[in-house]
py3Dmol code that shows the C-alpha trace and the ligand (Angstrom):
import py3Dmol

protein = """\
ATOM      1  CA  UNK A   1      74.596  56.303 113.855  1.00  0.00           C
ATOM      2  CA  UNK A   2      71.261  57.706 115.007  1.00  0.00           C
ATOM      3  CA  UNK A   3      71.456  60.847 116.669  1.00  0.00           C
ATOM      4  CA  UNK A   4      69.347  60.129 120.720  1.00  0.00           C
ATOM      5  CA  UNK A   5      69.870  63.466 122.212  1.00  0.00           C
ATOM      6  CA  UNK A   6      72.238  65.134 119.808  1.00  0.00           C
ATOM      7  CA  UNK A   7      71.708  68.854 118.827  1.00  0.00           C
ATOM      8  CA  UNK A   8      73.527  68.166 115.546  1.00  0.00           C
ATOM      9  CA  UNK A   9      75.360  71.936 115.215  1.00  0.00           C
ATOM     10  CA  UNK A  10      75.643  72.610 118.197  1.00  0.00           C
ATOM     11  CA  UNK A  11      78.211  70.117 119.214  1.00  0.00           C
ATOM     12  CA  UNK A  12      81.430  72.044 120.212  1.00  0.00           C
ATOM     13  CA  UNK A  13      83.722  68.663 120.102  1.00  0.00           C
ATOM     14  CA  UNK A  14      83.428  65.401 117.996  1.00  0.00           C
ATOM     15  CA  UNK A  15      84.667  63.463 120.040  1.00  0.00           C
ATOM     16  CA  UNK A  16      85.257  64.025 124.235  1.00  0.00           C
ATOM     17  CA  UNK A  17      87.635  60.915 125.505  1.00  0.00           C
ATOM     18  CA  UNK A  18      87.590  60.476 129.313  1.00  0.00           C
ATOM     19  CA  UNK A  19      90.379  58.887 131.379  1.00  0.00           C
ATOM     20  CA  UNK A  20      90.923  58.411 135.066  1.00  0.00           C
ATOM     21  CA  UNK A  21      94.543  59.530 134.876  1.00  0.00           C
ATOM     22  CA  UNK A  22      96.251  61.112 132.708  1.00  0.00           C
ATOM     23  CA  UNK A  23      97.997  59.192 129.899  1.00  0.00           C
ATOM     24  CA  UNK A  24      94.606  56.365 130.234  1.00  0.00           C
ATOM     25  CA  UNK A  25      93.162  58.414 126.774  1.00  0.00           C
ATOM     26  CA  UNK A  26      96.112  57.465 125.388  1.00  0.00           C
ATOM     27  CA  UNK A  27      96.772  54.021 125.942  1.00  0.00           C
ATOM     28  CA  UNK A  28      93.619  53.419 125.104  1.00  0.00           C
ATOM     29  CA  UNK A  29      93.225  55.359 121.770  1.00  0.00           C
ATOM     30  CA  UNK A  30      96.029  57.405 120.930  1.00  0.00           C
ATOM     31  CA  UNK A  31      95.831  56.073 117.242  1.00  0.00           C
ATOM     32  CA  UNK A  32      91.904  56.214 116.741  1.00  0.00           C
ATOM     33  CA  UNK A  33      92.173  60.055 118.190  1.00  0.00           C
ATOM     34  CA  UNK A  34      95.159  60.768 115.901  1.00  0.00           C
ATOM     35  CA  UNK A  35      92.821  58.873 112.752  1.00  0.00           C
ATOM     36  CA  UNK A  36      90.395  61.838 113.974  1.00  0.00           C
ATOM     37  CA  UNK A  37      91.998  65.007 114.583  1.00  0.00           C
ATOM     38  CA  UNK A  38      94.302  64.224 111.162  1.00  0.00           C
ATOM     39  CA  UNK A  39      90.936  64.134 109.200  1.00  0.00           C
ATOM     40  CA  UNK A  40      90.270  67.392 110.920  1.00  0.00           C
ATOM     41  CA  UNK A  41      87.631  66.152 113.678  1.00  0.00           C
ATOM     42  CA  UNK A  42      88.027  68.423 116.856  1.00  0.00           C
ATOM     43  CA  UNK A  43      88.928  65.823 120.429  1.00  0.00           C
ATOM     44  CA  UNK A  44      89.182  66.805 123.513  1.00  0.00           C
ATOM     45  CA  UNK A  45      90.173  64.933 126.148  1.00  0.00           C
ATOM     46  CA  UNK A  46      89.280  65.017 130.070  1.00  0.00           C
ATOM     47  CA  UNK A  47      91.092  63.307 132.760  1.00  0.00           C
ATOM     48  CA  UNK A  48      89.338  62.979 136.180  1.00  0.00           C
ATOM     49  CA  UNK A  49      92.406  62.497 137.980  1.00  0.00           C
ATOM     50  CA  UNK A  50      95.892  64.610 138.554  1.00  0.00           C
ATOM     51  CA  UNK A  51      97.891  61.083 139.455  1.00  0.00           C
ATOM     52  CA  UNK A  52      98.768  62.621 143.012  1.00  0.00           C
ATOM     53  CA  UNK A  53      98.187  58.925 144.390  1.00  0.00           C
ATOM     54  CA  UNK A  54     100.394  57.444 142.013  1.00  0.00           C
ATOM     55  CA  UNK A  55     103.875  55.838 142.969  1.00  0.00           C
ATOM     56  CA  UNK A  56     105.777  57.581 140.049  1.00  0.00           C
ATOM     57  CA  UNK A  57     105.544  61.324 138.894  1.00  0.00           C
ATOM     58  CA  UNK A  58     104.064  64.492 140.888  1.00  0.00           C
ATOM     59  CA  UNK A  59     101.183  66.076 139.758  1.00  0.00           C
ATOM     60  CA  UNK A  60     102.733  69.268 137.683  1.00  0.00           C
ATOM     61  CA  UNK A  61     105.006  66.487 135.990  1.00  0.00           C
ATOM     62  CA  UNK A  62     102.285  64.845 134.775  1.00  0.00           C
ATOM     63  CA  UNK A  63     100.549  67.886 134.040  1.00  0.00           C
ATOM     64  CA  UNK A  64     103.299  68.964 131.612  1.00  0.00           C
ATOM     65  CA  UNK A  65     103.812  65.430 130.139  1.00  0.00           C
ATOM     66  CA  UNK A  66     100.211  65.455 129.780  1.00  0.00           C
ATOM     67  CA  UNK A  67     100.371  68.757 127.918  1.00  0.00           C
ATOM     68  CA  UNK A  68     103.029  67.462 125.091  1.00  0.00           C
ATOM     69  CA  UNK A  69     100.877  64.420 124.374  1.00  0.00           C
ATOM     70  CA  UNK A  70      97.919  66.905 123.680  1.00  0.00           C
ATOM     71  CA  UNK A  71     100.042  68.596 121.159  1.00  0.00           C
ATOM     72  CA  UNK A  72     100.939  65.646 119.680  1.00  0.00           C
ATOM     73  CA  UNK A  73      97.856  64.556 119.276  1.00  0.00           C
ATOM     74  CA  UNK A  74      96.134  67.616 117.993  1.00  0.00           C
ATOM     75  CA  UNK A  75      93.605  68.250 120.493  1.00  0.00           C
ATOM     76  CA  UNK A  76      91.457  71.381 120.553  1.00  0.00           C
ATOM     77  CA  UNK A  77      91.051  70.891 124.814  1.00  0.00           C
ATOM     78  CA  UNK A  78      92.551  69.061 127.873  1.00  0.00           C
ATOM     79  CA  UNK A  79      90.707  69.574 130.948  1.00  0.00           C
ATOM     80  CA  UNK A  80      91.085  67.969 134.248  1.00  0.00           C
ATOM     81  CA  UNK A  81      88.153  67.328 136.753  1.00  0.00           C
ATOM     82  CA  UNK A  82      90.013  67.065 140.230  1.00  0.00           C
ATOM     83  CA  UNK A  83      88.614  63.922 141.436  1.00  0.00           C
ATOM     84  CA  UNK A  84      90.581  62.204 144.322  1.00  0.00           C
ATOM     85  CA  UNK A  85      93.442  59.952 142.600  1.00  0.00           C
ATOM     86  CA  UNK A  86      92.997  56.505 143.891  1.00  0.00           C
ATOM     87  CA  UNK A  87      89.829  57.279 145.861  1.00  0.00           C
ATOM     88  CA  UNK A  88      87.137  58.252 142.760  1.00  0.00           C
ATOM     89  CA  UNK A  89      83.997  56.728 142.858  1.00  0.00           C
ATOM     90  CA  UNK A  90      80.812  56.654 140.786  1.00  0.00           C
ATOM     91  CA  UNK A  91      79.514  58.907 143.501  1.00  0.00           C
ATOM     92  CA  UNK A  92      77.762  62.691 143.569  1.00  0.00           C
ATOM     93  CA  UNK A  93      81.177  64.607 143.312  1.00  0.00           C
ATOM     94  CA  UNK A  94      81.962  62.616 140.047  1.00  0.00           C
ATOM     95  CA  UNK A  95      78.502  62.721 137.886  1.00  0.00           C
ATOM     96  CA  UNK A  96      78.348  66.737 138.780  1.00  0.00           C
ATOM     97  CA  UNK A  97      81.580  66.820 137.114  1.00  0.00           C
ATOM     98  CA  UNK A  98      81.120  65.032 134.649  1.00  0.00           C
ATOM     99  CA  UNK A  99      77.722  66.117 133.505  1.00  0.00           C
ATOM    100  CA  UNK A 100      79.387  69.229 133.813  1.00  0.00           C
ATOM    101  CA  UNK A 101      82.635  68.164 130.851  1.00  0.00           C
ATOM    102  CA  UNK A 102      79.581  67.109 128.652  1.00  0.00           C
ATOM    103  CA  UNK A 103      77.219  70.092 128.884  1.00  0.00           C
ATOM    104  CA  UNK A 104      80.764  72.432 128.488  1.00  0.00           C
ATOM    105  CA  UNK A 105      82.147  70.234 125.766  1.00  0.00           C
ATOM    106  CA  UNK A 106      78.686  68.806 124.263  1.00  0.00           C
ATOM    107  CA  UNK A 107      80.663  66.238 122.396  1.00  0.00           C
ATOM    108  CA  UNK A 108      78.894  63.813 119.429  1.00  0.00           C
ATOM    109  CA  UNK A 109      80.683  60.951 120.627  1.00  0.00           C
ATOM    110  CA  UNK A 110      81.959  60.176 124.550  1.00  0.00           C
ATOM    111  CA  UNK A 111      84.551  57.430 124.298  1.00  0.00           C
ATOM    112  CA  UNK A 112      84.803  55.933 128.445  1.00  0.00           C
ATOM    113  CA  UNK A 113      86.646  53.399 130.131  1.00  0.00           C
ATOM    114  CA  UNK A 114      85.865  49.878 130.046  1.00  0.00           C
ATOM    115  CA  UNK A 115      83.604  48.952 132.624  1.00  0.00           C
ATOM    116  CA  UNK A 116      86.001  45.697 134.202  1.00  0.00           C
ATOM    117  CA  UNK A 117      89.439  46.570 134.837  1.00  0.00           C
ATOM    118  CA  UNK A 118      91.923  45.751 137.079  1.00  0.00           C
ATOM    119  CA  UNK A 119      92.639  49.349 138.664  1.00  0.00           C
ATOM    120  CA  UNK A 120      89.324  50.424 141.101  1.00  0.00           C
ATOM    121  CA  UNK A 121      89.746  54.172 139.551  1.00  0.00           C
ATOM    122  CA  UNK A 122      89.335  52.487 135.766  1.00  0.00           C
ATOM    123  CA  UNK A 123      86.196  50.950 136.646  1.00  0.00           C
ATOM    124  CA  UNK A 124      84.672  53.895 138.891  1.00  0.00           C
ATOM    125  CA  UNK A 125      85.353  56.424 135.688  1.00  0.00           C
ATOM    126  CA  UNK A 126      83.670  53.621 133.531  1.00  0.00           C
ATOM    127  CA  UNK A 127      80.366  53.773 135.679  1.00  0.00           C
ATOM    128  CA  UNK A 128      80.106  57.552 136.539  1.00  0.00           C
ATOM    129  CA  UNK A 129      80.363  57.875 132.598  1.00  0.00           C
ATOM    130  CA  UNK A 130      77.729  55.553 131.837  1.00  0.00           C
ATOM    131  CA  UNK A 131      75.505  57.523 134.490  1.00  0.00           C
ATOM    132  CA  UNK A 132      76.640  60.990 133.282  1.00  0.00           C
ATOM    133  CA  UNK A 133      76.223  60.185 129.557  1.00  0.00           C
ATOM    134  CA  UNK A 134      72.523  59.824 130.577  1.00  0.00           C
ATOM    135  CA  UNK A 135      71.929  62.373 133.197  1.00  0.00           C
ATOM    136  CA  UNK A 136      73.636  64.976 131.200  1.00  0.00           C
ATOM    137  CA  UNK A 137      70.494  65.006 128.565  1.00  0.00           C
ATOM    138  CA  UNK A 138      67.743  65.175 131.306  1.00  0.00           C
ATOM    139  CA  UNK A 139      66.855  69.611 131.226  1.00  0.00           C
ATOM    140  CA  UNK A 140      66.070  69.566 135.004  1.00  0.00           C
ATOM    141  CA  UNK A 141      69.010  67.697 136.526  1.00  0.00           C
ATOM    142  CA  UNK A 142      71.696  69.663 137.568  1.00  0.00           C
ATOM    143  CA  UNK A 143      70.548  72.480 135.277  1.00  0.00           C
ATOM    144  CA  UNK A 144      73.238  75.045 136.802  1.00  0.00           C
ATOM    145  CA  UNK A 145      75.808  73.032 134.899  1.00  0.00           C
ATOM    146  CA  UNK A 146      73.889  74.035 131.727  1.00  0.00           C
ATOM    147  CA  UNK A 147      71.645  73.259 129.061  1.00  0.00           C
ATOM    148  CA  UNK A 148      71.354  69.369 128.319  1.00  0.00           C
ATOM    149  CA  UNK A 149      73.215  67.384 126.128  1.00  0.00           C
ATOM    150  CA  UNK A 150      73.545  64.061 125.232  1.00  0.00           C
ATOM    151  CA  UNK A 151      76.023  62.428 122.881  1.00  0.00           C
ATOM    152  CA  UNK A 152      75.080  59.978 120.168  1.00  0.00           C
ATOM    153  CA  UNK A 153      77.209  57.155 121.374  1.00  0.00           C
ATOM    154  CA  UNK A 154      79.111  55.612 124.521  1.00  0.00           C
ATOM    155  CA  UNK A 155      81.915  53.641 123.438  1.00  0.00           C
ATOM    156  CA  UNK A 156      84.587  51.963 125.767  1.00  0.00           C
ATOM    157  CA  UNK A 157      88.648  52.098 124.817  1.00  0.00           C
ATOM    158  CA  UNK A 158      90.496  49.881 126.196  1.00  0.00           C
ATOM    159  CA  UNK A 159      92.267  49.123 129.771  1.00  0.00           C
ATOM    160  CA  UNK A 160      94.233  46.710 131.835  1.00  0.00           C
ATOM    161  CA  UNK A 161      91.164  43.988 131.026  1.00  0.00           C
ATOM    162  CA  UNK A 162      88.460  42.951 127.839  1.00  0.00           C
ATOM    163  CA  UNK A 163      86.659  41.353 126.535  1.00  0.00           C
ATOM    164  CA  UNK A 164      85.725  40.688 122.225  1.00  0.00           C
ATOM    165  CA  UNK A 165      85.310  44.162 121.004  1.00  0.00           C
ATOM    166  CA  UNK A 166      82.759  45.519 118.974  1.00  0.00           C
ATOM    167  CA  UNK A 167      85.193  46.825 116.581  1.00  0.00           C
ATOM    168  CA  UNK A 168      88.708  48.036 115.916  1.00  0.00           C
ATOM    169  CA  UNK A 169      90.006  51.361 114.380  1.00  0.00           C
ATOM    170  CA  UNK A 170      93.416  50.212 112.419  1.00  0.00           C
ATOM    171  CA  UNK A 171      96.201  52.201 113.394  1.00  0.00           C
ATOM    172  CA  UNK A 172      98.939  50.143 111.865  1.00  0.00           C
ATOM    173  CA  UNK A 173     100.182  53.658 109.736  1.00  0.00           C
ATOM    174  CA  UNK A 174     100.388  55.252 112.799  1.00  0.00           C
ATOM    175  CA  UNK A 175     102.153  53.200 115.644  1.00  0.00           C
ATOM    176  CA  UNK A 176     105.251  55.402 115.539  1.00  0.00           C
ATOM    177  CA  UNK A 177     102.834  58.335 116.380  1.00  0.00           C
ATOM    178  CA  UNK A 178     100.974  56.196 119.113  1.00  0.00           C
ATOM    179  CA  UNK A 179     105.021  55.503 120.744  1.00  0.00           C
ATOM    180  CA  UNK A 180     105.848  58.986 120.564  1.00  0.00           C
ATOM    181  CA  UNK A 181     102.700  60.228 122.203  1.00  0.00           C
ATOM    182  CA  UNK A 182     103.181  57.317 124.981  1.00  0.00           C
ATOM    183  CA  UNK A 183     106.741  58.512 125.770  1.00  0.00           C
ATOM    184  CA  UNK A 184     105.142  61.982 126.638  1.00  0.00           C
ATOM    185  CA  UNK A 185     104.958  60.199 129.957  1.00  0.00           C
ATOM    186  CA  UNK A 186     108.086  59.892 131.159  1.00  0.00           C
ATOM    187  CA  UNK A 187     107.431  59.463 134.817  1.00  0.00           C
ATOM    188  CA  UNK A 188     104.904  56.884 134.375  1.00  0.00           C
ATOM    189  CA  UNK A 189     107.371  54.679 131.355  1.00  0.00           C
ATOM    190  CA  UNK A 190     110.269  55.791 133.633  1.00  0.00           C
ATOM    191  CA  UNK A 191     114.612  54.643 131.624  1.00  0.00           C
ATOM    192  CA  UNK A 192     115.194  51.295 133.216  1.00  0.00           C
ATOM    193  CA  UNK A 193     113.768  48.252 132.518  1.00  0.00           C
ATOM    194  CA  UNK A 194     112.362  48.010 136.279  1.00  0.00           C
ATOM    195  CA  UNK A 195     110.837  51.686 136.019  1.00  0.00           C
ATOM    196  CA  UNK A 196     109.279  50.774 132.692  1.00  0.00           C
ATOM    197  CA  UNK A 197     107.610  47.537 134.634  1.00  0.00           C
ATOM    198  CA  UNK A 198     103.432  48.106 134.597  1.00  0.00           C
ATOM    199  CA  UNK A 199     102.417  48.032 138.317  1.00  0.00           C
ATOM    200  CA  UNK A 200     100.787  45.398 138.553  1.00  0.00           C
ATOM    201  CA  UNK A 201     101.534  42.925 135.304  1.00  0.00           C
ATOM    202  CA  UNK A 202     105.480  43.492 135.090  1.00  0.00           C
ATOM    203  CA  UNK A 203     105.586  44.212 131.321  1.00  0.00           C
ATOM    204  CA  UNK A 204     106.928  47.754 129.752  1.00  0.00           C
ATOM    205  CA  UNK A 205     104.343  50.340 129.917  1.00  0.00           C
ATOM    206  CA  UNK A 206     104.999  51.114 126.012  1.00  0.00           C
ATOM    207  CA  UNK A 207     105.144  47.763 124.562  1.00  0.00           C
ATOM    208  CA  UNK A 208     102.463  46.304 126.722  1.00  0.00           C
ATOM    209  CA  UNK A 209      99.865  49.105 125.022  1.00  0.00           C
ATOM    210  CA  UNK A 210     101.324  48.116 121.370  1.00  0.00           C
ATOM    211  CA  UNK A 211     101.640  44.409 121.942  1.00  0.00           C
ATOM    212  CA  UNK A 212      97.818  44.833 122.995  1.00  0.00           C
ATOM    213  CA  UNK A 213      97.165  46.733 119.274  1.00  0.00           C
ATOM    214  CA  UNK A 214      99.103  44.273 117.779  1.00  0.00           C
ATOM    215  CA  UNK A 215      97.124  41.248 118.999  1.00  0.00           C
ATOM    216  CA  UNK A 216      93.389  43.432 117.753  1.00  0.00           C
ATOM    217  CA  UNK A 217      95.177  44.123 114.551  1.00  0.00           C
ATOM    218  CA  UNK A 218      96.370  40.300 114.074  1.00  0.00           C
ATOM    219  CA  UNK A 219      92.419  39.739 114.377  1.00  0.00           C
ATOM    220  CA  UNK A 220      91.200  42.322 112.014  1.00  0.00           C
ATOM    221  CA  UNK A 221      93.749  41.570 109.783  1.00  0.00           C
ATOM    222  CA  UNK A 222      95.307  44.636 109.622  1.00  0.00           C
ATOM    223  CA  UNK A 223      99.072  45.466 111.423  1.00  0.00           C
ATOM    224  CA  UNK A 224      97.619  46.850 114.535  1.00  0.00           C
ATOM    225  CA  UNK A 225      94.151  48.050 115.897  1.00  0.00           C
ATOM    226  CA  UNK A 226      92.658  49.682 118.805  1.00  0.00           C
ATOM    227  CA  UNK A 227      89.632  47.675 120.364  1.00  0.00           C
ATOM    228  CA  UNK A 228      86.459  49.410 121.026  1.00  0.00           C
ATOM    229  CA  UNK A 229      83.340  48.342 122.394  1.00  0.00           C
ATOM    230  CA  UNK A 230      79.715  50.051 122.605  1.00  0.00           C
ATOM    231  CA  UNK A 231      77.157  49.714 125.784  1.00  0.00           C
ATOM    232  CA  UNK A 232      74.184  48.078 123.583  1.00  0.00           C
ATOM    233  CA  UNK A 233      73.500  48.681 120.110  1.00  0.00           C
ATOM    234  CA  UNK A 234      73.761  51.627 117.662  1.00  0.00           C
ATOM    235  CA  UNK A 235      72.627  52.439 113.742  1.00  0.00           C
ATOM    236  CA  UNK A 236      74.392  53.037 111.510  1.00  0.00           C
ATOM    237  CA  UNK A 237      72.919  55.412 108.344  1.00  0.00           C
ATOM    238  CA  UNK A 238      73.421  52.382 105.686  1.00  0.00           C
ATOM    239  CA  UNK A 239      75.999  49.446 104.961  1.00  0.00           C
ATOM    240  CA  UNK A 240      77.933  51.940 102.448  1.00  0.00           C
ATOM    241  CA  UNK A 241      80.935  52.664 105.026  1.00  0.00           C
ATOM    242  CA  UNK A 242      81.617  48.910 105.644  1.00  0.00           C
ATOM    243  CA  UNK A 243      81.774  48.407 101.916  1.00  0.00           C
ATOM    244  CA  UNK A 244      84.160  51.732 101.212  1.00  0.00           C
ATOM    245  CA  UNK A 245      85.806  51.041 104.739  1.00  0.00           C
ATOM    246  CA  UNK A 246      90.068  51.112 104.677  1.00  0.00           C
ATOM    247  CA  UNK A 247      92.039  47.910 103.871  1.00  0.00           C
ATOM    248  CA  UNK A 248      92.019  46.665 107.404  1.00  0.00           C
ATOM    249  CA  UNK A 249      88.412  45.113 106.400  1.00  0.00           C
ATOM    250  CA  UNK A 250      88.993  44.510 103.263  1.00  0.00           C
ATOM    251  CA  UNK A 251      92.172  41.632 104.212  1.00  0.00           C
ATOM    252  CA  UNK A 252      89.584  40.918 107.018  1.00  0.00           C
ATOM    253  CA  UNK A 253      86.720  39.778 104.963  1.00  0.00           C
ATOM    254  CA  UNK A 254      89.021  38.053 102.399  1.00  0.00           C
ATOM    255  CA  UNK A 255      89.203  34.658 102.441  1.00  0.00           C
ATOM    256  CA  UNK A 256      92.630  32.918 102.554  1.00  0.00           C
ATOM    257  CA  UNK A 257      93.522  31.179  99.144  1.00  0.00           C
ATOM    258  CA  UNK A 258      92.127  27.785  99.275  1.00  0.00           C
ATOM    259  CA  UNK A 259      90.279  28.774 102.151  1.00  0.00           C
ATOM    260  CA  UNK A 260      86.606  29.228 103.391  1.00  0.00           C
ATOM    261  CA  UNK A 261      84.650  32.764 103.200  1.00  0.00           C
ATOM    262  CA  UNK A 262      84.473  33.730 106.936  1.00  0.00           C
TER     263      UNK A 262
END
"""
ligand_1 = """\
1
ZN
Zn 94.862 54.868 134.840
"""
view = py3Dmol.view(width=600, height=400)
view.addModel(protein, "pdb")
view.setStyle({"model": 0}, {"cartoon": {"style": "trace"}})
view.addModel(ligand_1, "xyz")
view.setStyle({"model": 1}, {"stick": {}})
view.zoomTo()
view.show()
């Protein structure tokens, strides 16, 4: 990818993943962050809310739960930005702190939200991100936060809603990992089947996010794969990586016997 903005050393994190609540990251890209830190790449991951709005869980629960799924996962930082739980907006209060994560964490890669989802929260995260991953690289905006920094790439994880992607990390090796990091969050998965219910679509919390993975993998020909999707274009250094990519790509780009090259 070419580097707009990045300092190149001086990142402190490869990869900074921002969620609304916590246990979004997860959902989202448990798998592609455990693909990372396991190849030693230092994530961190920043969740703008504490979940005091939601219907299940308290605050310190999920602060705890939200701890063992960072363990889990390997990350080098967790931080949380404070923003009101149900209420945050792409407003002032939200691109100060999150121009703020960036310039602290100076990450190569910010993985957001996707920008249409059915939670209001989801979709105000996805917009102050796409604002802050822009501000954050201008010297003489909010230049008390720090020096500017910009990372090479915006891409969206997944939701409650989307669309295509632009591509798909397999993660079929490592769907026990991705359950065991989900279950982290007991008070949001809750024991019966009516706890487990999402709030708004009904089905388990657990096996809605690895049905989802499922369905991307079924496409990609691989087990299961977490959808990703960029804001506009990016370049990549050469072709090479497609060619020596995992076998996810390769059964993609087979053709069935008998059947037509895709
Ligand atoms: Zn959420």
């Amino acid at each position: 990818m070419t580097a707009a903005g990045d300092r190149g050393d001086a990142a402190t994190v490869d990869a900074l993943v921002v969620g609304a609540h916590p246990d979004d990251a997860e959902i989202g890209c448990a798998g592609a962050m455990l693909r990372m830190t396991d190849a030693g790449l230092r994530v961190a991951v920043v969740d703008c809310t504490r979940g005091e709005s939601a219907s299940r869980g308290t605050p310190a629960l999920r602060a705890e739960e939200a701890a063992r799924a960072a363990a889990l996962l390997g990350l080098c930082a967790r931080q949380n930005l404070g923003l009101p739980d149900g209420r945050v907006a792409d407003d002032e209060a939200a691109l100060r702190a999150l121009v703020g994560a960036l310039r602290r964490l100076r990450p190569r890669l910010l993985l957001a939200p996707f920008p249409i989802d059915a939670h209001p929260d989801h979709e105000a995260v996805a917009a102050a991100c796409r604002r802050a991953f822009f501000h954050a690289g201008l010297r003489n905006l909010l230049p008390e936060l720090g020096p500017p920094w910009r990372p090479r790439a915006l891409l969206r994880y997944a939701g409650n809603d989307g669309a295509v992607p632009t591509f798909c990390v397999d993660i079929d090796v490592l769907v026990d990992r991705k359950r065991a990091v989900l279950e982290c969050y007991a008070s949001q998965i809750g024991r019966s089947p009516d706890e487990r219910a999402h709030y708004l679509r009904g089905a388990d919390h657990v096996e809605r996010a690895l049905v989802r993975d499922r369905y991307y993998g079924t496409l990609c020909g691989c087990g299961h794969a977490e959808p990703f999707w960029t804001d506009g274009p990016f370049a990549l250094d050469a072709l090479a990586p497609l060619v020596t990519a995992g076998a996810g790509v390769d059964r993609a780009t087979t053709p069935p016997p008998g059947g037509n090259p895709p």
